[in-house]
BALOBA-1460 file (C-alpha; in Angstrom, 3 decimals):
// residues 196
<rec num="1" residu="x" x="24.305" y="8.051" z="-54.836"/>
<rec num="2" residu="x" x="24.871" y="12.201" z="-55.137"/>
<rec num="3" residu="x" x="26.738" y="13.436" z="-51.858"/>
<rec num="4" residu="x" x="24.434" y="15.517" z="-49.574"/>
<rec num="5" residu="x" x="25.077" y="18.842" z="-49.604"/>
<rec num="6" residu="x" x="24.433" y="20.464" z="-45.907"/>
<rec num="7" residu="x" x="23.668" y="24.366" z="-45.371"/>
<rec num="8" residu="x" x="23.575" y="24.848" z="-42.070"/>
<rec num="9" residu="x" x="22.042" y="28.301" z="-41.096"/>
<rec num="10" residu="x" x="23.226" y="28.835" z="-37.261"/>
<rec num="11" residu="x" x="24.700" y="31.784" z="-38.055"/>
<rec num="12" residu="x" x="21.285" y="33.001" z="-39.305"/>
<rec num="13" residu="x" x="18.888" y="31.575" z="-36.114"/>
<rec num="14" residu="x" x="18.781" y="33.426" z="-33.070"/>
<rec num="15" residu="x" x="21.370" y="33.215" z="-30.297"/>
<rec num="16" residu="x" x="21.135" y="31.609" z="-27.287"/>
<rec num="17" residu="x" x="21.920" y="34.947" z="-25.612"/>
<rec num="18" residu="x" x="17.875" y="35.880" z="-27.051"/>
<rec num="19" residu="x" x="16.999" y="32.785" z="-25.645"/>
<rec num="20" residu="x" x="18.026" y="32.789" z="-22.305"/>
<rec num="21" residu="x" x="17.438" y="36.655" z="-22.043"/>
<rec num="22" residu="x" x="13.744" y="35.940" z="-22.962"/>
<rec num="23" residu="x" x="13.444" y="33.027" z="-20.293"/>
<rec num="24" residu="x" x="15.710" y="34.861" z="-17.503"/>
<rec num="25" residu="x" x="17.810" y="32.035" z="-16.999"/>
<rec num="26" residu="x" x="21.117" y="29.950" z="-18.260"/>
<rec num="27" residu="x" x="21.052" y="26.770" z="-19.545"/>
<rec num="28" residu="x" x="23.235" y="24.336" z="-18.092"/>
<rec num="29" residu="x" x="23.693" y="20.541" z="-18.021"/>
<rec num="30" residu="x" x="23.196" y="18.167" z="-14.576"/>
<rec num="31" residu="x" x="24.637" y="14.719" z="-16.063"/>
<rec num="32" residu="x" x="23.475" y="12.442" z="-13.261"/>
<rec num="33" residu="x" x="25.417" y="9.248" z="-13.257"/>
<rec num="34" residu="x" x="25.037" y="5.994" z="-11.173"/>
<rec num="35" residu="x" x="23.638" y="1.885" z="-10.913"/>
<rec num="36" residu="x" x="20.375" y="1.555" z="-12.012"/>
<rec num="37" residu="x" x="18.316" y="1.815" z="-9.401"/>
<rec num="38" residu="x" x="20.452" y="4.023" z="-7.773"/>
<rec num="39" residu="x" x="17.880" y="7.435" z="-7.500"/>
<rec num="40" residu="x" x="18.556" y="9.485" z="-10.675"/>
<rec num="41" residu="x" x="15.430" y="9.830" z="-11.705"/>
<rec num="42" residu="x" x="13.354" y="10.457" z="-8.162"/>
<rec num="43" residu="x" x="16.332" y="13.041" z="-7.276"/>
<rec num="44" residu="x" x="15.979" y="14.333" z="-11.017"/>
<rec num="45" residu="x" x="11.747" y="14.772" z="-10.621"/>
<rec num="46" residu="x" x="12.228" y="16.079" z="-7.077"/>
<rec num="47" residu="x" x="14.544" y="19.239" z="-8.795"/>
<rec num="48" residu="x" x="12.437" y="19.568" z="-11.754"/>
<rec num="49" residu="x" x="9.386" y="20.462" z="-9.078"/>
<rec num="50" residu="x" x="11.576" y="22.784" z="-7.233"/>
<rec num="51" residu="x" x="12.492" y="24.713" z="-10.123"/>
<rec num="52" residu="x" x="10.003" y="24.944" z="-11.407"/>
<rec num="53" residu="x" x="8.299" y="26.289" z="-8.369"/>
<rec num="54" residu="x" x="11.220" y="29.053" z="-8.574"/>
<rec num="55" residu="x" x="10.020" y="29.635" z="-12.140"/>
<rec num="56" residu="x" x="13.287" y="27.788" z="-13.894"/>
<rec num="57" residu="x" x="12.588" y="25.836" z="-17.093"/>
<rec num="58" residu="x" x="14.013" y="22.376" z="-17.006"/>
<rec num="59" residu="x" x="13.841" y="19.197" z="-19.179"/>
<rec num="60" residu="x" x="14.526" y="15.876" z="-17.782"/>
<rec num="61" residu="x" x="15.702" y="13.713" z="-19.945"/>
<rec num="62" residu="x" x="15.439" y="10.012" z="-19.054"/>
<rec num="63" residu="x" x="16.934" y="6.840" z="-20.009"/>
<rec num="64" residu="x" x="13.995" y="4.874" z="-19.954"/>
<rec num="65" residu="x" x="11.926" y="7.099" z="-21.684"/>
<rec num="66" residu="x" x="14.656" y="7.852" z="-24.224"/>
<rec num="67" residu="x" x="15.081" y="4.530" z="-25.088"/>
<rec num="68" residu="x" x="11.820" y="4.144" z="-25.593"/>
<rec num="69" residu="x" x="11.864" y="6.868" z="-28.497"/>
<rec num="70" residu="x" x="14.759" y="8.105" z="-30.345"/>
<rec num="71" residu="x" x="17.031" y="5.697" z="-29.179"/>
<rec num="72" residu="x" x="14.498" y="2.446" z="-29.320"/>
<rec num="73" residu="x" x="16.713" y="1.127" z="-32.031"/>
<rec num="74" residu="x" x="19.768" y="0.760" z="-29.620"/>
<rec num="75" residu="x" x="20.736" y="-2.176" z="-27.434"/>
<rec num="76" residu="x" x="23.227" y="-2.409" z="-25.054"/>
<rec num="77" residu="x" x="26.377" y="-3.270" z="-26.530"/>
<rec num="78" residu="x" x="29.561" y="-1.169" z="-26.430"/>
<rec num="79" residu="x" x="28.872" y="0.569" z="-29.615"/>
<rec num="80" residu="x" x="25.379" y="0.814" z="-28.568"/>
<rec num="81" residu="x" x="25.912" y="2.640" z="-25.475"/>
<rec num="82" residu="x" x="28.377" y="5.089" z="-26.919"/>
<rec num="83" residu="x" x="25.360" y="5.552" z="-29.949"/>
<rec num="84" residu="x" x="22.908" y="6.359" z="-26.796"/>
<rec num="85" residu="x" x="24.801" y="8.866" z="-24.933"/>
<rec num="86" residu="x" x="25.868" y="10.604" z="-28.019"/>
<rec num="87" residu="x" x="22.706" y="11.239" z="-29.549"/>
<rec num="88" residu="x" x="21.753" y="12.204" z="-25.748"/>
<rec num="89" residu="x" x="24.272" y="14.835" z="-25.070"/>
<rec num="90" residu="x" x="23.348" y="16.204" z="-28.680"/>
<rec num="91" residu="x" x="19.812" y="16.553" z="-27.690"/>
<rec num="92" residu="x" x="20.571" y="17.947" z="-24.082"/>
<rec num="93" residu="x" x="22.828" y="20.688" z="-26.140"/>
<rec num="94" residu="x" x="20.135" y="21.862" z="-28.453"/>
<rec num="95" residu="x" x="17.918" y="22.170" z="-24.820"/>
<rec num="96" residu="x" x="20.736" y="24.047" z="-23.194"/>
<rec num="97" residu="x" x="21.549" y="26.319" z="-25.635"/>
<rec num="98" residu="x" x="17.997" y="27.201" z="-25.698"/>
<rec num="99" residu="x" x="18.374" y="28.416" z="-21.904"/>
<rec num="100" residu="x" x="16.344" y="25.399" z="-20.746"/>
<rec num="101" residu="x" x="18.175" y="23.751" z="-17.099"/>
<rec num="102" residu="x" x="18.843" y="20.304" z="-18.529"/>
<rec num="103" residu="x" x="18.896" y="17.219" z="-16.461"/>
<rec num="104" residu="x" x="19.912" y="14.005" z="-17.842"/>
<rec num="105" residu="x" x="19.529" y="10.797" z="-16.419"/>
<rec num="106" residu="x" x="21.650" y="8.214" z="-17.888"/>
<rec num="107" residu="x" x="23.966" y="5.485" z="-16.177"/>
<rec num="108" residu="x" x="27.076" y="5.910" z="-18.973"/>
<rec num="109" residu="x" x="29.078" y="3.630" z="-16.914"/>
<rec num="110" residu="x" x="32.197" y="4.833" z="-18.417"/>
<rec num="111" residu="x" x="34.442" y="8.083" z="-17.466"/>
<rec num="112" residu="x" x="34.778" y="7.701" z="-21.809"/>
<rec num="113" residu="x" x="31.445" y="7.970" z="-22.474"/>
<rec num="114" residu="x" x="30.902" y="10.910" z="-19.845"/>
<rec num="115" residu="x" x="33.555" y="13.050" z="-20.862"/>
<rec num="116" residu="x" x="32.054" y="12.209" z="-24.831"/>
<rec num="117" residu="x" x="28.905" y="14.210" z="-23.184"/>
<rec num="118" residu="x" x="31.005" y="16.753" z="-21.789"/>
<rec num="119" residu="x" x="32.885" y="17.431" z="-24.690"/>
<rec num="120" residu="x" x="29.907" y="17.849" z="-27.458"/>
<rec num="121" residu="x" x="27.916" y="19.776" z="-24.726"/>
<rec num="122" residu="x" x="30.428" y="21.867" z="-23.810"/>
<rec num="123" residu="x" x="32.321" y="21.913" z="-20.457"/>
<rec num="124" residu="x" x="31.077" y="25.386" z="-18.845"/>
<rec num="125" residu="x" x="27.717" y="24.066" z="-19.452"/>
<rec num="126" residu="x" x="28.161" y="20.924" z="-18.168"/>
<rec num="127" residu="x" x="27.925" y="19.137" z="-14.654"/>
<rec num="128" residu="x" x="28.301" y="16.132" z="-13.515"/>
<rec num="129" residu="x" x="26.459" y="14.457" z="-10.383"/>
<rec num="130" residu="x" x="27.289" y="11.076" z="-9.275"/>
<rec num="131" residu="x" x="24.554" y="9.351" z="-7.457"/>
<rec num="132" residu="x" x="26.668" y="7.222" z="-5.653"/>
<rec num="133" residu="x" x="24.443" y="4.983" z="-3.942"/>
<rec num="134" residu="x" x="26.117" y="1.316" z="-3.110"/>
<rec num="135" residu="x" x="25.247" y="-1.976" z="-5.624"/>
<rec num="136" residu="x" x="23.774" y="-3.318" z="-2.691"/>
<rec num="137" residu="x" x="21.231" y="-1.209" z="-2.111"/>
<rec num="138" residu="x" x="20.422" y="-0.657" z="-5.895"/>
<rec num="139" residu="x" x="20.103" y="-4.238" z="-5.504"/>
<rec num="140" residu="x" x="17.607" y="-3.929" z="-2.502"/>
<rec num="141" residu="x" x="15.422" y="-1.953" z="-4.437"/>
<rec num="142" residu="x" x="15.337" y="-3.590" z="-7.823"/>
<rec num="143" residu="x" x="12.056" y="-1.764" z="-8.910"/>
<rec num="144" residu="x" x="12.407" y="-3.115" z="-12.054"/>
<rec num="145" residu="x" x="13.326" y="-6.299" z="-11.100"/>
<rec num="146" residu="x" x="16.614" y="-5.998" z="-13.437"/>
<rec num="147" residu="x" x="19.151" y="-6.980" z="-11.523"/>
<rec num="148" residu="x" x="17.240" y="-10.506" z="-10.235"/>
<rec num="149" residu="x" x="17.532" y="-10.849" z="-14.098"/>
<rec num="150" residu="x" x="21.282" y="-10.088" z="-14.698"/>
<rec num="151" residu="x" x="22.219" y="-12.371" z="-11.913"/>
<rec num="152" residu="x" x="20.372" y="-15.426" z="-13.533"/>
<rec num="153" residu="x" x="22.234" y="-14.219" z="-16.722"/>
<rec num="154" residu="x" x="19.159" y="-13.334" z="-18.629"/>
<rec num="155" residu="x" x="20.257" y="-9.994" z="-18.955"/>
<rec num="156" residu="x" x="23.738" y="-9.270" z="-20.729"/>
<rec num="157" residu="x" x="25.949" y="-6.448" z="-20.611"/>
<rec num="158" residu="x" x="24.509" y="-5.602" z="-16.987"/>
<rec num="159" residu="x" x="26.196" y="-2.576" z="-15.574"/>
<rec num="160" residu="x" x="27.417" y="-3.386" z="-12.421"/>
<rec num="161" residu="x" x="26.505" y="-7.237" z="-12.993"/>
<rec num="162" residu="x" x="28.532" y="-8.223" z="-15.788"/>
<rec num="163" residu="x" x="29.560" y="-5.123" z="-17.165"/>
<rec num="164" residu="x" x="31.819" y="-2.618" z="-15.201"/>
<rec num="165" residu="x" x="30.930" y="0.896" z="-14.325"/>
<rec num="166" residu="x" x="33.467" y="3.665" z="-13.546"/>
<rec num="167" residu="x" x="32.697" y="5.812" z="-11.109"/>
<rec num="168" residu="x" x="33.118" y="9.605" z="-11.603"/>
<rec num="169" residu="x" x="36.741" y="10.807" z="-10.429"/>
<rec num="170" residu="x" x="36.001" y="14.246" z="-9.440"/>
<rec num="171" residu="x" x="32.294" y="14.874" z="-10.042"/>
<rec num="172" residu="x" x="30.930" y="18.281" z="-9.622"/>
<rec num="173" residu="x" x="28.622" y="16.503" z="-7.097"/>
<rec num="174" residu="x" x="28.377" y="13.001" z="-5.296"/>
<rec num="175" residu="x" x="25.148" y="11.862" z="-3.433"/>
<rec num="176" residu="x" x="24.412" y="8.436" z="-1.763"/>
<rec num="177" residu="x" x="20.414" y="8.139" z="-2.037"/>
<rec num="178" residu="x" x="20.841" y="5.718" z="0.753"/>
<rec num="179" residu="x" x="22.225" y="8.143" z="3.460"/>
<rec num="180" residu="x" x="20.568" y="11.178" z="2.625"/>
<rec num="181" residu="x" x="16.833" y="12.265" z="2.193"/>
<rec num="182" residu="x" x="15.535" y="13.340" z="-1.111"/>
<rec num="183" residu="x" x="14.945" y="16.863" z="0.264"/>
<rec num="184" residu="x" x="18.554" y="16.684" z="0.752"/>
<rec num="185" residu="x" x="19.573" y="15.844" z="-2.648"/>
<rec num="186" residu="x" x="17.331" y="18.195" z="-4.186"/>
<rec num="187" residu="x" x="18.177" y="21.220" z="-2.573"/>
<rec num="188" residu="x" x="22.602" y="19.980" z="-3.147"/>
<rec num="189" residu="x" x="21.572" y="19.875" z="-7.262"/>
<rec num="190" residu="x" x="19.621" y="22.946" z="-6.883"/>
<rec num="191" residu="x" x="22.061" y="25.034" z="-5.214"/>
<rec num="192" residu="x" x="24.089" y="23.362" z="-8.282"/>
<rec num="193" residu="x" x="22.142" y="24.589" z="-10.464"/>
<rec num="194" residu="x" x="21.868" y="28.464" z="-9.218"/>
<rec num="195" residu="x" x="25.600" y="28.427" z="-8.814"/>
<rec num="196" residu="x" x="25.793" y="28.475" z="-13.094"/>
């Protein structure tokens, strides 16, 4: 089998200096981290509206959906995981360095895995928001009925079930879903967000 032989042409495409001077905006990572069920994803729709209503360009990017698509051919073991949030952070760089306010939803239980992200999509672009809502209350809500499931042991590998999670040691950002309202939390990772 011949070797493939790569050409990339970034040096040829258009910076993301065009980009973002065309959209008036930076682009700019929000990794949100926490338990399933924990709020990513209503916190992460709530900001997408406001910014939108400010005139920012965002992308969510969800696990659910994600897995769904490019990454439907992953499971959840170790390897697995680390083969999700890579391909991820790849995608969410392509979006920021097109000046588009990223927001990625993921749990990446590991402080590894995270700082994997951070590293490929770059560290000033990237910031990271713990939604730190308790395993209980993750647990209360069980909208997907997943962690019912994990503690029967029909579901392996179950972040905080029967696999760990780590939580963030100094996150850019830290919200408990269960103590605050969503207005709250929305206008904290918006005022995130206009700070880059």
């Amino acid at each position: 089998m011949a070797d493939k032989i790569i050409y990339p042409i970034f040096d040829k495409m258009m910076s993301r200096e065009d980009k973002e001077q065309l959209l008036g905006q930076r682009g700019i990572m929000i990794w949100m981290t926490g338990l399933s069920g924990s709020g990513k994803s209503t916190v992460a729709l709530g900001v997408e509206r406001e910014l939108h209503g400010r005139g920012i360009l965002c992308r969510i990017l969800d696990g659910d959906n994600i897995r769904s698509g490019i990454n439907a051919n992953l499971g959840f073991s170790p390897e697995d995981r680390r083969e999700n949030i890579r391909r991820i952070a790849e995608i969410g760089k392509l979006f920021v360095d097109t000046g588009i306010v990223t927001i990625a939803c993921f749990v990446s239980p590991t402080i590894e895995l995270r700082q994997m992200a951070r590293d490929i999509i770059g560290p000033e672009d990237f910031r990271e928001v713990y939604i730190a809502t308790p395993l209980a209350e993750c647990e209360r809500r069980d909208v997907k009925g997943l962690y019912a499931r994990a503690r029967r042991g029909e579901v392996k590998d179950f972040t905080g079930i029967s696999a760990p999670f780590e939580a963030p040691e100094h996150p850019d950002l830290s919200l408990d879903t269960s103590r605050m309202t969503l207005r709250e939390e929305v206008e904290a990772v918006v005022e995130l967000v206009l700070q880059h």
